[in-house]
N, C-alpha and C positions, 0 to 999 in steps of 0.2 A: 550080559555077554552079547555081542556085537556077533552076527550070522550075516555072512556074505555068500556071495559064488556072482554067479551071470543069472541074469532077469530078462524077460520082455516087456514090455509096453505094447497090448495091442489093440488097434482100432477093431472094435467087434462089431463094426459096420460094414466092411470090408477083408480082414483078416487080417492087414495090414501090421506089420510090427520093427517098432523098433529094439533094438540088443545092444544091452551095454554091462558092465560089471563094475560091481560094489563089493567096498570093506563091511559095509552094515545096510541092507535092506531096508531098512527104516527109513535110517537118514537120507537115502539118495532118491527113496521116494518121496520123501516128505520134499524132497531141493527140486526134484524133476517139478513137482504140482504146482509146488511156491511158483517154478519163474514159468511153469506154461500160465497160470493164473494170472500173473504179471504181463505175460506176452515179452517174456523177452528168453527163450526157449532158443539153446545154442541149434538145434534142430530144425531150419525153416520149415520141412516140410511137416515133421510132429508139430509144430506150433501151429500151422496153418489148418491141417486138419481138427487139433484140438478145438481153433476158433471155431472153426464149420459146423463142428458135430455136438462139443460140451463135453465134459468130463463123465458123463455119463454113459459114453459112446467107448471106455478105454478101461483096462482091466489091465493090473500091472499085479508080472506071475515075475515069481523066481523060479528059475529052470536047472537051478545044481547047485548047491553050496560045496563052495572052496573052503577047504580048511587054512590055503597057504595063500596068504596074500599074493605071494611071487607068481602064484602059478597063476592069478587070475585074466592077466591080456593071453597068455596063450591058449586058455579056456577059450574067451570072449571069442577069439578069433575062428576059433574052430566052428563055433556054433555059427557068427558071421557066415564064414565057407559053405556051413550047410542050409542056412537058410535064405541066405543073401535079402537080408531085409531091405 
């Protein structure tokens, strides 16, 4: 069974985080790690931090599971609004 909602990603160097939302928490961690490892991280600034610091430096939390796929950009957003990552 496949568990999704909105996630962080955050530098615990810093506090820094980025917010995005997933169908399955697994897979979208496993995709973030693969292409910051790769260096090619749709996120300049999560990529550039990652280089800096190492994976060791970042802690990736899931912050609500969706049950409804549909509902999950206007989750995302809200959380965006409130934290403005």
């Amino acid at each position: 069974m496949r568990i999704g909602g909105i996630y962080e990603i955050v530098n615990t160097a810093n506090g820094r985080r980025y917010i995005g939302s997933a169908v399955s928490f697994a897979a979208r961690f496993a995709r973030h790690k693969r292409e910051l490892a790769c260096g090619r991280h749709h996120c300049v600034h999560l990529q550039r931090a990652w280089n800096k610091r190492g994976p060791e430096a970042f802690a990736f939390r899931p912050l609500m599971i969706v049950r409804e796929p549909t509902e999950l950009r206007a989750w995302e957003q809200r959380y965006l609004d409130e934290f403005h990552p």
